[in-house]
N, C-alpha and C positions, 0 to 999 in steps of 0.2 A: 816477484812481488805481485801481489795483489792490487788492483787500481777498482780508484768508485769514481762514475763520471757523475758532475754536478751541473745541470743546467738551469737557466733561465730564460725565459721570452720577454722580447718586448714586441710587442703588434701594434701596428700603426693602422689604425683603422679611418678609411676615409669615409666621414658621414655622408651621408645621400640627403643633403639638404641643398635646394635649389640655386643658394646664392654662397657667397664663401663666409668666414667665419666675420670677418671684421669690415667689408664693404659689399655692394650689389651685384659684384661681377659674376658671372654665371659659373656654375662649376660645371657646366657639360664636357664631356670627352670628343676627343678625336676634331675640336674645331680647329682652324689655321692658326701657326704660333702666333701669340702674343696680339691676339685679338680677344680677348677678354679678360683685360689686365689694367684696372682701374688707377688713377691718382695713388691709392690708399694702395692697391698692390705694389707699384711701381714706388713707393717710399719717397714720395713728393714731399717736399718742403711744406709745413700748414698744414698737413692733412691730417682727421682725427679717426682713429677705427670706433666700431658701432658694433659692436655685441650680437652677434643673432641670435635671438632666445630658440630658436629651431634646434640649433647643435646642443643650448643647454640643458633642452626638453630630451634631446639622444644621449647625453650625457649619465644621465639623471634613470632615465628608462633602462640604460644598461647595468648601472649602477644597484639597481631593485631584481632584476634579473638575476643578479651571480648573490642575493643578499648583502651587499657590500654597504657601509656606512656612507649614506649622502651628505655631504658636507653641508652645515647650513653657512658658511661664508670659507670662500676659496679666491684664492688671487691669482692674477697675470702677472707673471713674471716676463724680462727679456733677456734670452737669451745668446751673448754677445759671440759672436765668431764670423770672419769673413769667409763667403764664397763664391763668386761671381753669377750663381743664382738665386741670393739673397740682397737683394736691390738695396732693404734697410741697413745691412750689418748687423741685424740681430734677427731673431724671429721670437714671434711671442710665443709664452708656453704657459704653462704652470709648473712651478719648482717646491716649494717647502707645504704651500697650503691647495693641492689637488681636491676638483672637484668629486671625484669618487674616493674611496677607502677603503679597507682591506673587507675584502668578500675571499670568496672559493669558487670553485667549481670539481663537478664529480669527472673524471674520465673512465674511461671501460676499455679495458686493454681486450688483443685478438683472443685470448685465453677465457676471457668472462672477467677475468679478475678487475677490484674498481681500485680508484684511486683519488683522495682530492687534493687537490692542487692550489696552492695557496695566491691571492690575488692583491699583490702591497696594494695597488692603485691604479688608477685608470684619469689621464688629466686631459684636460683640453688642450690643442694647440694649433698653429697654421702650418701645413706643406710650406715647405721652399720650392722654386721653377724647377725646370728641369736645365741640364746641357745634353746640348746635341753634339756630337762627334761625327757622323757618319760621310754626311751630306755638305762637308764644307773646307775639305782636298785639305789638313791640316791645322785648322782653324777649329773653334767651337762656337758654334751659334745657343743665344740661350732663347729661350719660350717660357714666358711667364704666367702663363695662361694655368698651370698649377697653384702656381704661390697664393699664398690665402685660403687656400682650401679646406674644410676644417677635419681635424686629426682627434681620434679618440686613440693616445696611446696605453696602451694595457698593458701593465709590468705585471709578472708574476713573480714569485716566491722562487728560491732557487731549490727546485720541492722536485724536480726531475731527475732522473738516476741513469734515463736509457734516449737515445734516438726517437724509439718507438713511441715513450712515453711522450716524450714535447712534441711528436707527432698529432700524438694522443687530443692532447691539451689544445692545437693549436686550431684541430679541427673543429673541439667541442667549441671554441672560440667563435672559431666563424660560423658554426652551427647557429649559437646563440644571435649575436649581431645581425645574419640575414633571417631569422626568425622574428625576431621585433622589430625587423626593417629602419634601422639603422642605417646597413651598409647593405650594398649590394655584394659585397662578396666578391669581384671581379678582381682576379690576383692577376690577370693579363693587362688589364687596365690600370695597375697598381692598387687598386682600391682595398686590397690588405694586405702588408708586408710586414715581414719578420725579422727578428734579429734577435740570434741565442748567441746567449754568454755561456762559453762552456769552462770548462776547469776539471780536473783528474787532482785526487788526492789517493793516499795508499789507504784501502780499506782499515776503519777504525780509526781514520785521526778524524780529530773533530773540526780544524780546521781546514775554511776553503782552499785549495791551490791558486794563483793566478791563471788571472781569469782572461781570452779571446772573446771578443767580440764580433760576430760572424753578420755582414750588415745585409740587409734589402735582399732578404730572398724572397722569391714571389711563387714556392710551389710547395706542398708538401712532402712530394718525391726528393726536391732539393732539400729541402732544411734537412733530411735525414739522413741523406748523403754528407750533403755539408759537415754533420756534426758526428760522424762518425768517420769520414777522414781526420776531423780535426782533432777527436781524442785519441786515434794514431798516432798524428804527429805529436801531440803531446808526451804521450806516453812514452814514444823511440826517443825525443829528446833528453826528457827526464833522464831516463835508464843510458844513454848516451852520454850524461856527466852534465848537460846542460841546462839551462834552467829557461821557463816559460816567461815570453815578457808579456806585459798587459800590453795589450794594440787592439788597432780596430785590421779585421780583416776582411776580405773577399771573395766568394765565393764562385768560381770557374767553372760552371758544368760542364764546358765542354771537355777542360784537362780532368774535370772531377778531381780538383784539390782548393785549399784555399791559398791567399798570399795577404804578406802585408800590405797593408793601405796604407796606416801612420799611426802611431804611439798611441793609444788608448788616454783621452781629455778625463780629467777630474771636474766634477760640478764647480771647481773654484776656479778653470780656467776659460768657463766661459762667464764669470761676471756676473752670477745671477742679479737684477735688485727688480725690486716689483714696478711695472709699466705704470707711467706718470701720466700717462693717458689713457688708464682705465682704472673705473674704481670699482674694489670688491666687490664678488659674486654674490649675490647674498640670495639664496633661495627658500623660500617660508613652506609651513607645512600644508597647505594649498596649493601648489603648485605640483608638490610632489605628487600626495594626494589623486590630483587631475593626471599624473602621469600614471601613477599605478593603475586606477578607473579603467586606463585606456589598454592598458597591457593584455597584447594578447598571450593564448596559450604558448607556454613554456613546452620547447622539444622534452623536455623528460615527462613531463606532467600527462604532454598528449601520445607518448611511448606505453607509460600505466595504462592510459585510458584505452587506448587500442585494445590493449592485452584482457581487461578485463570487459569491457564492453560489445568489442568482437570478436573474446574468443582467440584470439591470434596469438601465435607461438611468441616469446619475447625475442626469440631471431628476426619473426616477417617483422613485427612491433619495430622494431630498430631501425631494420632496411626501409622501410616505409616511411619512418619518421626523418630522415636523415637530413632533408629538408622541409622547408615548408612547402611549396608549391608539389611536391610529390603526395606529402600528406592530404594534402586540400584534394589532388586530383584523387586521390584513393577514397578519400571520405565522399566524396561527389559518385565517384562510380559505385560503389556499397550499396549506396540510396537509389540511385538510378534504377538498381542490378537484380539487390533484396538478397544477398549470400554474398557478405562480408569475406570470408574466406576463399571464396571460386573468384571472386573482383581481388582480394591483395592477388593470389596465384598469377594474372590475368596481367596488373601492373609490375609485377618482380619480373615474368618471364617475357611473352609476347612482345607488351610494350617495352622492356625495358631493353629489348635484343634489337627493336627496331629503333626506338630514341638512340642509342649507342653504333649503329651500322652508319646511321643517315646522319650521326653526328647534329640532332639535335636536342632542345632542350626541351622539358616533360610542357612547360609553359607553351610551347610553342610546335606540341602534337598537333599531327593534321586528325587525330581521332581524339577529337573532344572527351573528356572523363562521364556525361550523361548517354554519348555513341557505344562507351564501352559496355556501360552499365547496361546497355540495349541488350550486347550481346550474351553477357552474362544472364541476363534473362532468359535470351531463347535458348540460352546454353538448359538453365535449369528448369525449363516448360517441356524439355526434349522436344524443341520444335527443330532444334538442330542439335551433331554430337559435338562432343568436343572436337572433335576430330577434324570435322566440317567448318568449324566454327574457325581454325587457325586460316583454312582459306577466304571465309570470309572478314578476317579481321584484313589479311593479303590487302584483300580489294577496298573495304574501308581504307585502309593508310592510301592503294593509289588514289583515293577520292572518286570511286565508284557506286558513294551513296551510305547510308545510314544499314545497320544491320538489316533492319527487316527490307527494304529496297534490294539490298545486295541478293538475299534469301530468294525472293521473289524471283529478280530479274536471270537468276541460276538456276532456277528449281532444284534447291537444293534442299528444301523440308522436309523433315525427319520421315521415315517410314516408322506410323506406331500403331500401325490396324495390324491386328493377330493374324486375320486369318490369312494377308497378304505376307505377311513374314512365313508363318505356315507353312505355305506354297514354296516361298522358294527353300527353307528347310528341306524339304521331302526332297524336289528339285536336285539338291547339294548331297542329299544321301543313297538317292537312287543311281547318282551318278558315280557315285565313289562305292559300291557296294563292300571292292577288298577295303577297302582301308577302316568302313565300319566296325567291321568284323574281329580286322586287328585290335580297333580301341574296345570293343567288347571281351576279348580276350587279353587285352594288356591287364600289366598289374595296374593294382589304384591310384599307385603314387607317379605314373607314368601317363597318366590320360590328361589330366591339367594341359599340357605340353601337346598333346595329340588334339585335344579339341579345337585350338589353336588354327589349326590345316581346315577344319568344317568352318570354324567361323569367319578365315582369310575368301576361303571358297565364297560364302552369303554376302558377305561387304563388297568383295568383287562383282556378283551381280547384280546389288543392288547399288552397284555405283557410291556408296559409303553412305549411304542414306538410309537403312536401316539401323532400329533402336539396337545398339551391342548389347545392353540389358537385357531386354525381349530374346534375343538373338540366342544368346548362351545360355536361358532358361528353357527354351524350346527345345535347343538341342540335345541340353542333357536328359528331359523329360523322352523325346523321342530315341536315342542313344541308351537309356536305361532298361 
């Protein structure tokens, strides 16, 4: 039999706003448990939550992003389930009337091929704490210092057919969110987590199969793994006579398979009814307005823009764009540099072999994007070659100075006076007298290859400081 796998995502995005959704308490990372977990987090007796227009302005900007309908009035719902790091017994959400609405978004499969992907809704809500396990010989300590934090969770459409695809989708996702600075995108941090609902039906029926819910994966490497053992085991059961239950499962990278958690909840088993201590969202056409004004460039918009404005192949376009702060750095060194094209070359390869070696991030290069652009200059003034130029980028990353400082302090500036290239031509021919002789006698399709040996000869003693350009024009005018 033939099987069609059907997924969905839900992404739990944690907004990057200063204080948490509903009190003051800080959202910073990595502080000691349960030091910034206010009354209103800890679900004290009397205490009222407070609305942070900050998340609803991140709400609202993501919202315009994927084109999705902004709700002009959206409510808080609570919803009811016990877990020992849910202090209230419920957590607030949104259930029937969500602050965002169905939009899309395009993904680009490895092939070129597109795809859009459908987007139900996107609603506000608060993180639950966290449990510790590790550190407490059998016992669980809880740290509340999450709870409250505010959540953009992103349902999509169950519009997926492959792995690859909610790959696809999950990355245009975080693409978008750390783009309008939303979210900081930090999946080690938890600050974007996933959870695909998968299901196998036999090619051609119309209806879904029961559907696994795969919870809190934090990589893209895993979600793909995850959901491609998990339509194995579907599939072996299926065809095994047995049939898939709805559950929520869990994802084991280290066994690389999933297992059950607990029976898959229905929205009627947690209780929805809308929070009696908050009253509806109600967002007017000004506010929106002031949200779009502010919106910066969209990754596809500034992908076009590349492509047509530098010139750039829609492959570098892509790589380049894939972030923001990479973008920014490549638009800064272009300007810097003045050759759009020799500046992407310069961030794809160079920089991007040593951010990746040294294991850091493009924001936090020791060669600043206007240092690069230096070098990209002297690259195309032939004050230095290409060639020369990878050693002095070398010494730039140890922090041995700005291009031209590095240039200087090496004597490493280009040879581009004729009559001293000249010299050492003649030099390089009188010493090789057989081997001229050979490429004068070779056939024509075979000297390319031979001139090769004159020009290794002139770079060698001119210590790689003479122009290659100059270099191979000389030679063939004296060799002809």
């Amino acid at each position: 039999m033939q099987w069609e796998t059907v997924i969905g995502l839900e992404i739990h995005t944690q907004l990057a706003t200063r204080s948490k959704i509903f009190s003051g308490s800080s959202t910073a990372f990595g502080n000691p448990p349960n030091t910034q977990a206010s009354l209103i987090d800890l679900g004290m007796p009397g205490v009222l939550p407070v609305l942070n227009k900050e998340a609803v302005r991140m709400a609202v900007r993501f919202g315009k992003a994927i084109g999705a309908e902004v709700a002009e009035r959206s409510v808080f719902a609570r919803k009811n389930y016990f877990y020992p790091d849910l202090p209230k017994g419920y957590q607030i959400s949104q259930y029937e009337l969500p602050v965002v609405g169905i939009g899309q978004v395009e993904i680009v499969m490895e092939d070129g091929a597109t795809k859009r992907v459908g987007v139900t809704r996107a609603h506000l809500e608060e993180d639950a704490g966290k449990s510790l396990h590790e550190d407490f010989h059998g016992m669980t300590g809880i740290d509340l210092n999450r709870a409250g934090t505010p959540l953009l969770e992103i349902v999509s459409e169950p519009d997926m057919r492959s792995a690859k695809e909610a790959v696809a989708y999950a990355k245009k996702i975080h693409q978008i969110v750390t783009y309008i600075g939303i979210c900081d995108g930090n999946m080690q941090e938890g600050s974007f987590r996933m959870d695909a609902n998968v299901s196998v039906r036999p090619k051609g029926q119309a209806e879904f199969g029961t559907r696994a819910e795969l919870k809190n994966i934090n990589s893209f490497r895993f979600l793909e793994k995850a959901i491609n053992f998990e339509v194995e085991r579907q599939i072996e059961l299926i065809e095994d006579g047995g049939k898939v239950v709805q559950e929520t499962r869990l994802y084991d990278s280290v066994k690389d398979e999933t297992r059950s958690m607990r029976s898959k909840e229905e929205a009627n088993d947690y209780r929805y009814f809308p929070d009696p201590d908050l009253l509806p969202l109600e967002i007017d056409a000004a506010f929106i307005a002031a949200v779009v004004a502010d919106m910066p460039e969209l990754p596809d918009a500034r992908r076009a823009r590349f492509e047509s404005d530098y010139g750039l192949s829609a492959y570098d376009a892509d790589v380049l764009t894939a972030s923001r702060a990479q973008a920014d750095y490549f638009e800064a060194a272009a300007a810097s540099g003045g050759d759009a094209k020799l500046a992407a070359n310069w961030v794809m390869g160079e920089l991007a072999a040593a951010l990746n070696k040294d294991g850091i991030d493009i924001v936090d290069s020791p060669v600043p994007a206007a240092a690069l652009g230096q070098l990209v200059a002297r690259i195309r003034d032939n004050t230095i070659s290409g060639k020369i130029a990878k050693d002095v980028f070398a010494a730039m990353w140890a922090g041995e100075g700005d291009a031209d400082a590095v240039i200087e302090a090496k004597g490493l500036k280009q040879i581009t006076d004729t009559g001293a290239i000249e010299a050492l031509v003649d030099e390089v021919l009188a010493a090789n007298a057989a081997q001229v002789e050979n490429y004068r006698s070779a056939d024509p399709d075979k000297q390319p290859k031979m001139l090769g040996f004159f020009v290794g000869q002139i770079m060698k003693k001119s210590q790689g400081k003479a122009n290659p350009q100059q270099v191979n024009e000389l030679l063939r005018k004296k060799l002809s």
